[in-house]
C-alpha positions in Angstrom: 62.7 47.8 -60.4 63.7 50.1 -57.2 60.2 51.7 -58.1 58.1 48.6 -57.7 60.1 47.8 -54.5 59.3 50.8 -53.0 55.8 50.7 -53.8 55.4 47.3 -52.2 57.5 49.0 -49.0 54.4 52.2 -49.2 51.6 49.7 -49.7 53.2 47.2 -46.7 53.4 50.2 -44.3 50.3 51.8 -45.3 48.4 48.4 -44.3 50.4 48.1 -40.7 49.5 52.0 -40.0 45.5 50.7 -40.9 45.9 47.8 -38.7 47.2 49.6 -35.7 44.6 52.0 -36.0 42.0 49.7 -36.4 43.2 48.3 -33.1 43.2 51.5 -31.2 39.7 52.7 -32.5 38.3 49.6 -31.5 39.9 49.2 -28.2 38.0 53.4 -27.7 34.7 52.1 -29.3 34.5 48.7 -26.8 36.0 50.4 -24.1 32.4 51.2 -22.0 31.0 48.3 -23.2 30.8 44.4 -22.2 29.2 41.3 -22.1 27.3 40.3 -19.4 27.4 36.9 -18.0 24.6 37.6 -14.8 22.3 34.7 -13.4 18.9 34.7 -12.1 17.3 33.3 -9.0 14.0 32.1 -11.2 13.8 28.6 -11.8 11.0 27.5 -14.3 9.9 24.2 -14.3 8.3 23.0 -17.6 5.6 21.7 -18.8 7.3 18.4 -19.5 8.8 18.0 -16.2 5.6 18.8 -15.0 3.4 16.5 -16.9 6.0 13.8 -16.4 5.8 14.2 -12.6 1.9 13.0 -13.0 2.5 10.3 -15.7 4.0 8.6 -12.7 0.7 8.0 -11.6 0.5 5.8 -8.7 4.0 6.9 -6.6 4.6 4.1 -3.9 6.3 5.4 -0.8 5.5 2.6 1.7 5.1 -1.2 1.5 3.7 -3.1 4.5 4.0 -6.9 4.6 1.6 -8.6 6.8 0.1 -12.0 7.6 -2.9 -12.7 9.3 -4.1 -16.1 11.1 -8.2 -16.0 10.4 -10.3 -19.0 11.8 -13.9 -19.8 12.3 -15.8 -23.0 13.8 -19.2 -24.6 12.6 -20.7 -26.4 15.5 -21.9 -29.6 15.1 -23.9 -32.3 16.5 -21.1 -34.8 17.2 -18.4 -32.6 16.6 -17.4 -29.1 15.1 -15.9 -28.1 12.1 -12.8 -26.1 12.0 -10.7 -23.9 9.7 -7.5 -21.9 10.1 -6.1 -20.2 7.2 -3.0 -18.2 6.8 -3.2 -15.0 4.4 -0.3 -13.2 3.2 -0.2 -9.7 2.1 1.8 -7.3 0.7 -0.2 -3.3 1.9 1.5 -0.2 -0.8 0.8 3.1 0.4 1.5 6.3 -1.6 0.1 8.8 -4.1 -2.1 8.6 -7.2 -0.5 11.8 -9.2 -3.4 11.2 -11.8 -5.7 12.6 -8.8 -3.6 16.1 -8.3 -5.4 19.4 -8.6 -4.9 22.4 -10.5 -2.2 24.4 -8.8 -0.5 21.4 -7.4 3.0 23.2 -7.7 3.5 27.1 -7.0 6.8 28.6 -7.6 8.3 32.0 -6.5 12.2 32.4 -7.7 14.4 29.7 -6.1 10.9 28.5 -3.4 8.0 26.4 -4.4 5.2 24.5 -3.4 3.8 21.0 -3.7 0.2 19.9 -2.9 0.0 16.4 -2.7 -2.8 13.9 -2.8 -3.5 11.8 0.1 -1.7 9.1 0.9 -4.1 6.1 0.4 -4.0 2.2 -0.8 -2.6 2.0 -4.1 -4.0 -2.0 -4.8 -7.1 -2.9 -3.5 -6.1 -6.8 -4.0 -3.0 -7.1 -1.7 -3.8 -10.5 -0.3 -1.6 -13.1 -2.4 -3.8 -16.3 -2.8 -1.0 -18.3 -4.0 0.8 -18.0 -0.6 -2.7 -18.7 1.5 -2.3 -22.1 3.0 -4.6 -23.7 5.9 -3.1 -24.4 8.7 -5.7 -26.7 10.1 -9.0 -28.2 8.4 -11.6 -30.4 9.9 -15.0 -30.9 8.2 -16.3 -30.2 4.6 -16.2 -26.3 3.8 -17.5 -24.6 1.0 -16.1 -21.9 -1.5 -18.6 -19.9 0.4 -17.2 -20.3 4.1 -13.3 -19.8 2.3 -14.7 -16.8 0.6 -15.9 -15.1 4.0 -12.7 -16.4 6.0 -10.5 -14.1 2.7 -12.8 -11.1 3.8 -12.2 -11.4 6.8 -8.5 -11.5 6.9 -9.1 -8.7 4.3 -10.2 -6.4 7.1 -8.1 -7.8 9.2 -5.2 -6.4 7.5 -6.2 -3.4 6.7 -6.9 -2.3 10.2 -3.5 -3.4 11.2 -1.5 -1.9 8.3 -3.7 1.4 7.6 -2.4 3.1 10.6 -2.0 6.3 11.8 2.3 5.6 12.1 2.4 3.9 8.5 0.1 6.9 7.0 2.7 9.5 8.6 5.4 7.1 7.6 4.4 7.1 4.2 4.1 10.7 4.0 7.6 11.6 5.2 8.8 9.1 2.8 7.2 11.1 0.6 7.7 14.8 1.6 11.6 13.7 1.5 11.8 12.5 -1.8 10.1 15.6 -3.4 12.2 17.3 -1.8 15.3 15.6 -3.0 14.1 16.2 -6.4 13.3 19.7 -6.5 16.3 20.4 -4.7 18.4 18.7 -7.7 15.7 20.8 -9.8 17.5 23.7 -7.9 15.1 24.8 -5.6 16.4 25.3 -2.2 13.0 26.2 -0.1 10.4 23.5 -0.7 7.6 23.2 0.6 5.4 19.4 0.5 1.8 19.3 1.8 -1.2 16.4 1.4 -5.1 17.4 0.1 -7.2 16.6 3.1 
């Protein structure tokens, strides 16, 4: 009985003198070395991001509400023939993203570089018919003489919206928000130009 006890005492010790120098030869062995936790200044943006940024297609950055007053007289005999017309419209100026080029994005560790397309009309039909409403009428006009009275307020509106201020407008709008995204993307230099 004393002999069994004392072999469990050997075998007890033995194990706590093979722990402790497990301990200590490990400790030697991981002494020089470590783990290392570094970062890197390269930010990759992927292919998804990438190919999500043109499935935005057309990218609005400026809406320009106008109304134009358009009227044209038919002389007559007796008397002329008058119409006035009001035309509302609704001008949206930004970026068709279906229309960038190859290397539309350059990167270089935490700096990159967007080439834009050119700010332009995203919807050629701006003019909302159901708010047109004539303001005066006098005589019997045809589809026709509407039809030329809509074009004209057509270019009408476009040379009052399509301006040099609302084209640089537009493409601050736009240079800001890219860079509010690729600065959440984690780029801090970024650099937004337009395709001539």
């Amino acid at each position: 009985m004393k002999i069994l006890t004392y072999i469990k005492i050997g075998i007890g010790a033995a194990i706590v003198v093979l722990l402790i120098a497990g301990f200590f030869w490990l400790r030697g062995e991981t002494k020089n070395s470590y783990i290392d936790f570094g970062t890197s200044d390269k930010i990759d943006l992927t292919p998804t991001q990438i190919q999500s940024m043109k499935a935005i297609g057309e990218w609005e950055f400026l809406s320009v509400s106008t109304e134009e007053i358009v009227d044209t007289i038919r002389k007559g005999i007796f008397s002329d023939d008058e119409l006035v017309r009001i035309y509302y419209g609704t001008l949206r100026l930004g970026v068709n993203m279906h229309h960038v080029g190859d290397n539309w994005i350059q990167t270089s560790g935490d700096s990159i570089t967007l080439t834009l397309p050119k700010i332009e009309l995203l919807d050629k039909e701006f003019i909302d018919e159901a708010r047109t409403k004539s303001f005066y009428e006098r005589g019997s006009w045809k589809p026709a003489d509407r039809d030329a009275l809509y074009q004209k307020a057509y270019r009408q509106m476009l040379h009052h919206s399509m301006t040099k201020e609302n084209l640089q407008a537009a493409k601050a709008n736009a240079s800001q928000q890219m860079h509010d995204i690729m600065r959440a993307l984690g780029y801090q230099h970024v650099s937004v130009t337009f395709q001539q």
